[in-house]
C-alpha positions in Angstrom: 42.2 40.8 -47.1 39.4 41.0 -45.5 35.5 41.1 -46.4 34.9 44.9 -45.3 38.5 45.3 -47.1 36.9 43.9 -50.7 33.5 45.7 -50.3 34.9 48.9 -49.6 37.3 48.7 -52.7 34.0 47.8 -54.8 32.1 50.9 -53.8 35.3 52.8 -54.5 36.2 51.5 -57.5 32.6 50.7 -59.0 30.4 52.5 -57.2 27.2 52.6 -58.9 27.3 49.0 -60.3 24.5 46.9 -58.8 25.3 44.8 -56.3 21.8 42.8 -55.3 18.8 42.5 -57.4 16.1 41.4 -55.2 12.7 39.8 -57.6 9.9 39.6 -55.5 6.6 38.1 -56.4 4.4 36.5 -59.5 6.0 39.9 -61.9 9.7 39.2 -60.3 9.4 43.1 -58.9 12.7 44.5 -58.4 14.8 46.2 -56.3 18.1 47.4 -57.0 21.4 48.1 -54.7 24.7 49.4 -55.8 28.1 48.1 -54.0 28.1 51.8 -53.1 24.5 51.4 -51.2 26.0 47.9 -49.6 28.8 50.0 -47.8 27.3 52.8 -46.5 24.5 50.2 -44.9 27.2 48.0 -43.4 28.7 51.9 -42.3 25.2 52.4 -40.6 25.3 49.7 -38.6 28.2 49.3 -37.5 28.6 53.3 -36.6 25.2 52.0 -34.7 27.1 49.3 -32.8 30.6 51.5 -31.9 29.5 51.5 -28.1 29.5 47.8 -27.9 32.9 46.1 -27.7 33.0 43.9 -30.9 35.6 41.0 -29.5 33.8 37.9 -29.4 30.2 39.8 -28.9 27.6 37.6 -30.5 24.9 39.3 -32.3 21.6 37.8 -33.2 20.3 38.5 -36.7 16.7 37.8 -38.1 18.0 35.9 -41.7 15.2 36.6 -43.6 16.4 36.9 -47.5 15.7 41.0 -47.5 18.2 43.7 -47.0 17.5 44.3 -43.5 19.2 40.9 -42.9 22.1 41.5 -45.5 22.6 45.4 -43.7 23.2 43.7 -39.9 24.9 41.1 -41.8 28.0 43.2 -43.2 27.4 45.6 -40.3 29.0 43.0 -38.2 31.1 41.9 -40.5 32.7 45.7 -40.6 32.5 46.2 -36.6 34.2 42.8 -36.0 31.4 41.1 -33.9 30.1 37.7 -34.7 27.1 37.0 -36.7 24.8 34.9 -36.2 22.0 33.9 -38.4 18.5 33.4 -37.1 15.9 32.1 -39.2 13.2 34.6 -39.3 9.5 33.7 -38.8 7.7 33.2 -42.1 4.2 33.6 -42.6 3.5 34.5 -38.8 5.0 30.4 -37.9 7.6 30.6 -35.1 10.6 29.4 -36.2 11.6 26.0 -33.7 15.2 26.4 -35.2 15.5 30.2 -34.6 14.3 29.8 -31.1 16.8 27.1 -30.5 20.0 28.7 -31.8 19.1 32.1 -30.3 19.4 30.1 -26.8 21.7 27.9 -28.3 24.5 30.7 -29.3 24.5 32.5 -25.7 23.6 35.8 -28.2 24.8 38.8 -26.5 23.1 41.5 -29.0 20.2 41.0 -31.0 19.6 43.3 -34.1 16.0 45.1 -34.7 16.0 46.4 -38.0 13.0 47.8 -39.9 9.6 46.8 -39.1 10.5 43.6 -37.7 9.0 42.7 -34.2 10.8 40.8 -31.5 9.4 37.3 -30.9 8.9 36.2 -27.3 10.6 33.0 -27.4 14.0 34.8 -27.4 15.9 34.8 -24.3 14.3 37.3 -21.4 17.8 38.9 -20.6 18.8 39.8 -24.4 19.6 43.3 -25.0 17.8 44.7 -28.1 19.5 47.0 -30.8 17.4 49.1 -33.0 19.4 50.1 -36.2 17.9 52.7 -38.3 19.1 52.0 -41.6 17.8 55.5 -42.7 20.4 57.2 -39.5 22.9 60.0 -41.1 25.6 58.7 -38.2 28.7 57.6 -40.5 32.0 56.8 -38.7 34.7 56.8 -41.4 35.5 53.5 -42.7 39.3 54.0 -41.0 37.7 54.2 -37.5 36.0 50.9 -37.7 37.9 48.5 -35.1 40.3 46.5 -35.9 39.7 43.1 -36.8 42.8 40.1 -36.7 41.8 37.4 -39.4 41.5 35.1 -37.3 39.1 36.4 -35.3 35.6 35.0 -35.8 33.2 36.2 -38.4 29.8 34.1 -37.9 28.3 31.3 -36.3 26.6 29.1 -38.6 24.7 26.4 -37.2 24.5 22.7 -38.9 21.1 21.6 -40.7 21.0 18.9 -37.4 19.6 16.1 -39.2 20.6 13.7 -36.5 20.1 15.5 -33.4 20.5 19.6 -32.3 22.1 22.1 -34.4 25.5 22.9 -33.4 27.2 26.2 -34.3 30.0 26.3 -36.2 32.5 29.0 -35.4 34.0 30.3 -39.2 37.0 32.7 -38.9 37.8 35.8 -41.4 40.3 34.0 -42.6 38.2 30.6 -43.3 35.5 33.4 -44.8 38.0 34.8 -47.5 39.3 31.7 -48.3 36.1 29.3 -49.0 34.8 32.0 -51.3 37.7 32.3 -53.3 37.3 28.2 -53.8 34.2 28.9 -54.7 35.2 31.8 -56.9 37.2 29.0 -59.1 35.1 26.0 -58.6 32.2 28.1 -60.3 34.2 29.4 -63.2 34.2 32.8 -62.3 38.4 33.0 -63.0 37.6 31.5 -66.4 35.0 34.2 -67.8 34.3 37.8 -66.8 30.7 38.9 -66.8 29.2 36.5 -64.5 25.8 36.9 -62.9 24.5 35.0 -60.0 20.9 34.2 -58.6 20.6 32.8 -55.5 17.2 31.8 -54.1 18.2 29.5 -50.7 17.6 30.4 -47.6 20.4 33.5 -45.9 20.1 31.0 -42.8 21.1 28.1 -44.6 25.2 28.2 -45.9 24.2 27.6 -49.3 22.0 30.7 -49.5 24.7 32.7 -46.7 28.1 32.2 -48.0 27.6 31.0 -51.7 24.6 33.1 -52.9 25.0 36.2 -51.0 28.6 36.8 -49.9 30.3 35.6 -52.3 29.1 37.5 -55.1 29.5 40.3 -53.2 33.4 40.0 -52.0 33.8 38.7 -55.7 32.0 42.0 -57.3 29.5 39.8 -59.1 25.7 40.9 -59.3 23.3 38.9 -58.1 19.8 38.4 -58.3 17.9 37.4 -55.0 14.5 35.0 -55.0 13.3 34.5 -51.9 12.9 30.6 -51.2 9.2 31.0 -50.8 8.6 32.4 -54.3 11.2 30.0 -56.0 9.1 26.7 -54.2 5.6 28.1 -55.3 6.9 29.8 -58.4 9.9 27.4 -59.8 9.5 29.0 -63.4 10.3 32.4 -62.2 13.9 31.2 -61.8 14.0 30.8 -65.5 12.6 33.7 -66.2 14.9 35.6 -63.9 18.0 33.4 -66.0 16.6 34.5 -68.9 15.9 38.5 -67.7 19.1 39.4 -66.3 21.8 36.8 -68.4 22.5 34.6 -65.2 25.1 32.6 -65.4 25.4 31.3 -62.1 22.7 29.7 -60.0 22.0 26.5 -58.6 20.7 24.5 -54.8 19.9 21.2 -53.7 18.8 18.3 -55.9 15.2 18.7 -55.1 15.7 22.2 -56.8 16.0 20.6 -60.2 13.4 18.4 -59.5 11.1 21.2 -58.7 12.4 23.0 -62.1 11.5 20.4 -64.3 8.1 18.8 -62.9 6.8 22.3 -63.2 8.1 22.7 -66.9 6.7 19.3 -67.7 3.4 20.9 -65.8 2.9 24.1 -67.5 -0.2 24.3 -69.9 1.7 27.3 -71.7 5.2 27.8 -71.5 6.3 31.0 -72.2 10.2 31.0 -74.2 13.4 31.4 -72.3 16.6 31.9 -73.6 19.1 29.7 -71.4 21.7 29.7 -72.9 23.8 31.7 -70.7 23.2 29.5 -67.9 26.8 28.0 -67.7 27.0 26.8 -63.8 24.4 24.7 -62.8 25.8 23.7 -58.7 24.6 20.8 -56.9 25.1 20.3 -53.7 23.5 19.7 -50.1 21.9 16.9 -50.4 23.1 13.4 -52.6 23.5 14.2 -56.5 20.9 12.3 -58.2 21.7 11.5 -61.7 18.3 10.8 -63.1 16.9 13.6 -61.5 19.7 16.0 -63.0 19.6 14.2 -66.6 15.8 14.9 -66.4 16.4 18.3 -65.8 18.6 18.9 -68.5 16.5 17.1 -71.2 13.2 19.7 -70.0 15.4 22.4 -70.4 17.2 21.8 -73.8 14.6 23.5 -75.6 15.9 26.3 -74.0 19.1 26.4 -74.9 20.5 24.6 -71.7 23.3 22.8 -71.8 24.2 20.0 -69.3 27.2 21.0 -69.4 26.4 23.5 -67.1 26.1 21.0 -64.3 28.0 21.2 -61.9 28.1 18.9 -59.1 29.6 19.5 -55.8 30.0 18.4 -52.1 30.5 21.3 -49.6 29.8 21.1 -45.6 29.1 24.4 -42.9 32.2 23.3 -40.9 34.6 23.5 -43.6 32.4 26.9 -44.6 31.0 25.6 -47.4 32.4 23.7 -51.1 34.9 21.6 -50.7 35.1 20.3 -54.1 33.4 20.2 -57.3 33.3 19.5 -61.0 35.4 21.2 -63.3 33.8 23.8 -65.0 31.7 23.2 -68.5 32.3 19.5 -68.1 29.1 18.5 -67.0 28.3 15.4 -64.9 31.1 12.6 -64.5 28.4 9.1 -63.8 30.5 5.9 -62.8 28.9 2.6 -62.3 29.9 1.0 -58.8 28.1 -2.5 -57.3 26.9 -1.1 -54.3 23.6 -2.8 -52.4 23.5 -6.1 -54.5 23.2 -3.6 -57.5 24.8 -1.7 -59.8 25.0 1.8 -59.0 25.5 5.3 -60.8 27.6 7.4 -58.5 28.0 11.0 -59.4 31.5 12.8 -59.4 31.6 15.5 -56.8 34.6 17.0 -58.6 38.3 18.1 -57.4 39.5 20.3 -54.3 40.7 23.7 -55.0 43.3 25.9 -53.2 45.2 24.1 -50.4 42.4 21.7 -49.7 43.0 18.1 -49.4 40.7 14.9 -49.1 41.9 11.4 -47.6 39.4 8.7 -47.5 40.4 6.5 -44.6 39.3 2.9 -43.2 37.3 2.4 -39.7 40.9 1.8 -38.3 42.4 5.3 -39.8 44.4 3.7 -42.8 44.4 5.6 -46.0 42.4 3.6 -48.4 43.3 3.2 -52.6 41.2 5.0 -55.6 38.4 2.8 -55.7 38.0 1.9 -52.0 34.8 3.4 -49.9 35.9 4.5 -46.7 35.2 7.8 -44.6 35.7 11.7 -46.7 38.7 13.4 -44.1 39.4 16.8 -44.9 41.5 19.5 -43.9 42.5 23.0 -45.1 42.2 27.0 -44.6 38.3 26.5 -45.3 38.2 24.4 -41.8 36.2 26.1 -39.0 37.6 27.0 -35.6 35.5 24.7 -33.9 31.7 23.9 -32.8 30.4 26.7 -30.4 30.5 25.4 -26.5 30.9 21.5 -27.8 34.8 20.5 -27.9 33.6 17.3 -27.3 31.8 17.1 -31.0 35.3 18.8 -31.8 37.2 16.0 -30.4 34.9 13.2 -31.9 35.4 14.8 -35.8 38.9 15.7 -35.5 42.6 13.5 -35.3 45.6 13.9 -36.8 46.8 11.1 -38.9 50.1 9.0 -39.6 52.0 12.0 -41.1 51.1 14.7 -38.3 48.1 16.4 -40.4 45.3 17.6 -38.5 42.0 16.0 -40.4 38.5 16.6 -39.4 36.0 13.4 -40.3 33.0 14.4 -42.3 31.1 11.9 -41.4 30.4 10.9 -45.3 31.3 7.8 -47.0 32.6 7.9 -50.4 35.7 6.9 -52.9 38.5 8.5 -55.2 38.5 7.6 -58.8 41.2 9.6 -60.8 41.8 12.7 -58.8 37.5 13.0 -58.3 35.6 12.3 -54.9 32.3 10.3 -55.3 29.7 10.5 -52.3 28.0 7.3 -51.4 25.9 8.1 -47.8 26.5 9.3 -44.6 28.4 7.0 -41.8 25.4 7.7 -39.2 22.8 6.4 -42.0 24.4 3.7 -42.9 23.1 0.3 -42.4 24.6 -3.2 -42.4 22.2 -6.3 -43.1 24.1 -9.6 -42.2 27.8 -7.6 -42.2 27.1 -6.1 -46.0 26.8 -1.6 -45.7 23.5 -0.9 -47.3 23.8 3.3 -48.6 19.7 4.4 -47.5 19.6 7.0 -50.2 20.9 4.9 -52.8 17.9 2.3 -52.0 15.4 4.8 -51.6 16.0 5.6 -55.7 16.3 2.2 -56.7 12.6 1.7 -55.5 11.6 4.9 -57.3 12.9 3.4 -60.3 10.8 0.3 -59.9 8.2 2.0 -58.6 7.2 5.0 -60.8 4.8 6.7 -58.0 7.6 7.1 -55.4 9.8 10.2 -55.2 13.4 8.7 -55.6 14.7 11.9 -53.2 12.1 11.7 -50.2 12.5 8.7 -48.5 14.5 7.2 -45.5 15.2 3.2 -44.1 15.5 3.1 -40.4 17.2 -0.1 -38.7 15.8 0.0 -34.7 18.6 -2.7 -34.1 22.1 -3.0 -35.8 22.0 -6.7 -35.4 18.5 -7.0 -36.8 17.8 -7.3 -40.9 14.6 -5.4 -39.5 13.8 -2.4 -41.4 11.2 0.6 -41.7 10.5 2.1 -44.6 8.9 5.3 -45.4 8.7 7.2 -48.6 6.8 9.9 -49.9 4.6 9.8 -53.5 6.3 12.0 -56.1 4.3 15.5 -56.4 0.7 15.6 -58.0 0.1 12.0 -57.1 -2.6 10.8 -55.6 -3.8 6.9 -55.2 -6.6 5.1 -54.4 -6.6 2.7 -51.0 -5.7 -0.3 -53.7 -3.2 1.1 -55.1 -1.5 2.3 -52.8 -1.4 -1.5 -51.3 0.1 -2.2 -55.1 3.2 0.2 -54.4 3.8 -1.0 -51.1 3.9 -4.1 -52.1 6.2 -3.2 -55.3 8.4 -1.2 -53.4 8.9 -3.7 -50.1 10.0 -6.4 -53.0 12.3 -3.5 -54.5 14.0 -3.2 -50.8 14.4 -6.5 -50.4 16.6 -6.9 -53.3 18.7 -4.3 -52.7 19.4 -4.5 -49.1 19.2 -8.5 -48.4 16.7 -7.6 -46.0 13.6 -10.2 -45.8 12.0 -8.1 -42.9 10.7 -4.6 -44.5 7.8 -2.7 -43.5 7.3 -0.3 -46.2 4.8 3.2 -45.5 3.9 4.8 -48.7 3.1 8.2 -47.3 1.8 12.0 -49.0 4.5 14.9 -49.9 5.6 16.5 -47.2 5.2 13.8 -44.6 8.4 13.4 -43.7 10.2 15.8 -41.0 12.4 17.7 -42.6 15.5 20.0 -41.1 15.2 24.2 -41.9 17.2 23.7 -45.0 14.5 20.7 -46.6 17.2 17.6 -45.9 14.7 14.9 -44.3 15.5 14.0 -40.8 16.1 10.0 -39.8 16.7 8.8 -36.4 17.1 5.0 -35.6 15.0 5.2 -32.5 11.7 3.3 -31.7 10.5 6.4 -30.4 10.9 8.2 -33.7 9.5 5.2 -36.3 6.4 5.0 -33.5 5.9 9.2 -33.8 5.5 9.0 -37.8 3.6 5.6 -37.3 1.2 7.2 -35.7 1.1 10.4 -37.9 0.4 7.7 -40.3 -2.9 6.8 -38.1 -4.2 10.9 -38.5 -3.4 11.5 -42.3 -4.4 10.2 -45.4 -2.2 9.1 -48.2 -4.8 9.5 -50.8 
């Protein structure tokens, strides 16, 4: 089947059910369309699109979480062109990312819908498309072209927190089947009546493919934030839960940690009723424990459950989940000695469908439960390959000992009874006098000797792999603010923290505001081992006040 296939079947057989619920603003305004009003927009456009050849045309599309986007969105998922996402402007600030990946992508179409205006750092030669959304020009659903599964769908491009963005080519086929993993991993085959709210970003695959199109193939509702209300509003998602009986919503680790500091903030705290919040997804980023088992203690009062939480490990070139918790089992936490410490590592659940995970050894053998090595994956989910870059195909993907194609994540973990545990990325990974040293792992155990350091915004750069040199820079948890003294106190603290977890007796440690750090579109902060990168936020450092 595909997408077009289970939209149309929705607006057939449940016409006026709502579809999207997009809250906007302080009072959560809302705005209501039916599966019914989803078709006949993805009719629009693509009837608007039927003189343009749809085989392997790529068509630029603003992602800005409104239904402009979503219309050109499932327009070119009925005319058979690919998609590709570009992040909007927001606020009147260019978009650096959009401007790359509409270059990038070789776009051959891009889509003007609405109001928006065309920015000027899009490619001279691009031809323009102006889809009225409000057009009476129908082509029967029958007449669309036809599509072959594994043609491709969209171009998502990678977060590119080591270097560009590339774009990852996702097939029809790959489309289907991720959301149906998703479908299960969520808990959605277990109980009917589920309702989603999604607040990430449309450009981002956590906001694309698991808050907006998969409710939609699925026939969920779902209630749409966008991610600037959620960030300066984090209690609206409750009240949203609470409103329309969401079952299913979740995002990144710093998500919860938004959730809860501003609980823990409010002066008066109006009542919510939680309890039919029953998946609470993780993913994106490293699971923290703490900052999860935080957020379920703030929210008990509620009638939250951690239970609910659900965490999860997903990448854009496998489409997106790749495996996660069972459902209503809430977080598995082993212990592991890992940087001279012991560690709490957090399940990232099972695989689902014909997935499969290997964890493999530097020289490619398969290593035992227990064993950290590099995630491999493989299955349906897997993209067709990395726009215009077969040479970053080649580097990610081998076949092993038994003939199965694999492609290397790039993640370090282990395998502990059937579950996959995440502990870093290969490219952050750092090795002091021939021990691996997990950055992100460090970074918290600072946080937890140092109380005024965010244990989720901070990186450890190493200039020289044969050096026990390291920089450190980490950013004050929200709302705090220290004198010149003090913040000579932390440093201090936290350089003695590093040292005992990475073996390291050279650390500089920069105790820097919120925000400092350069982060990629979708928040993950961006590390690069180059002199060139530690001097740029050095002198930052020089212009900016930590106070």
């Amino acid at each position: 089947m595909l997408f077009r296939d289970a939209l149309r079947r929705h607006s057939e057989n449940t016409a006026d059910k709502n579809a999207l619920i997009f809250v906007k603003g302080r009072q959560c305004t809302a705005t209501f369309f039916t599966f019914l009003d989803l078709h006949q927009l993805a009719l629009r456009v693509a009837s608007q699109l039927s003189t343009y050849d749809p085989k392997s045309k790529k068509i630029g599309i603003r992602a800005a979480n409104n239904i402009e986007f979503i219309a050109g969105l499932l327009g070119c998922l009925y005319h058979g062109a690919i998609a590709v996402p570009i992040p909007a402007e927001v606020q009147g600030v260019t978009s650096t990312r959009g401007k790359y990946i509409a270059h990038a992508a070789s776009l051959d179409l891009l889509l003007k819908i609405g109001e928006e205006e065309s920015e000027n750092t899009l490619p001279d030669n691009l031809t323009v498309v102006t889809i009225d959304l409000s057009s009476d020009t129908i082509l029967p659903f029958d007449c669309l072209p036809e599509i072959d599964v594994d043609d491709i769908a969209i171009m998502q491009f990678t977060s590119g927190t080591g270097g560009d963005p590339a774009g990852v080519m996702i097939s029809h086929r790959a489309l289907v089947a991720n959301i149906l993993l998703q479908h299960e991993a969520m808990g959605h085959t277990q109980k009917s009546n589920r309702v989603y709210l999604n607040w990430c970003p449309f450009y981002h695959d956590m906001g694309l493919l698991g808050g907006l199109l998969n409710p939609i193939f699925t026939g969920v509702p779902a209630v749409e934030m966008t991610p600037l209300d959620f960030v300066k509003r984090p209690l609206s998602l409750l009240k949203c839960v609470d409103e329309y009986r969401v079952t299913t919503v979740g995002g990144p680790t710093f998500s919860y940690q938004l959730i809860s500091s501003a609980v823990k903030a409010a002066r008066e705290l109006q009542s919510f009723d939680l309890t039919c919040w029953e998946t609470a997804y993780c993913g994106a980023e490293p699971v923290n424990a703490a900052v999860l088992e935080d957020f379920a203690e703030s929210l008990k009062p509620f009638g939250f459950s951690e239970k609910a939480l659900l965490p999860c490990y997903g990448m854009a070139e496998f489409t997106l989940i790749i495996s996660g918790a069972p459902f209503q089992t809430g977080m598995n936490v082993v212990e592991k000695t890992i940087n001279n410490s012991r560690q709490r590592i957090v399940s990232c659940g099972r695989v689902y469908g014909d997935t499969r995970i290997k964890v493999l050894s530097e020289s490619g053998d398969e290593l035992k439960d227990e064993e950290i090595g590099e995630i491999h994956i493989s299955g349906t989910s897997l993209m067709d390959g990395y726009w215009q870059n077969d040479a970053l195909v080649k580097k990610f993907e081998h076949t092993d000992d038994e003939g199965e194609s694999l492609f290397a994540t790039g993640d370090l973990g282990f395998i502990s009874d059937g579950e996959l545990f995440l502990t870093g990325r290969r490219k952050h990974l750092i090795k002091i006098n021939g021990v691996s040293v997990f950055p992100h792992l460090v970074i918290a155990d600072i946080a937890s000797s140092v109380s005024a350091l965010d244990p989720l915004k901070g990186i450890i750069l190493q200039l020289d792999p044969k050096s026990a040199k390291l920089y450190v820079f980490q950013e004050l948890k929200q709302g705090i603010k220290l004198t010149q003294e003090a913040i000579e106190q932390v440093s201090e603290a936290g350089v003695n923290a590093a040292k005992k977890h990475t073996g390291s007796s050279d650390i500089e440690l920069f105790v820097v505001k919120r925000g400092f750090l350069p982060r990629t579109s979708s928040g993950k902060l961006i590390a690069r081992n180059t002199s060139e990168f530690v001097v740029s936020l050095r002198n930052r450092l020089k212009t900016k006040s930590v106070a």
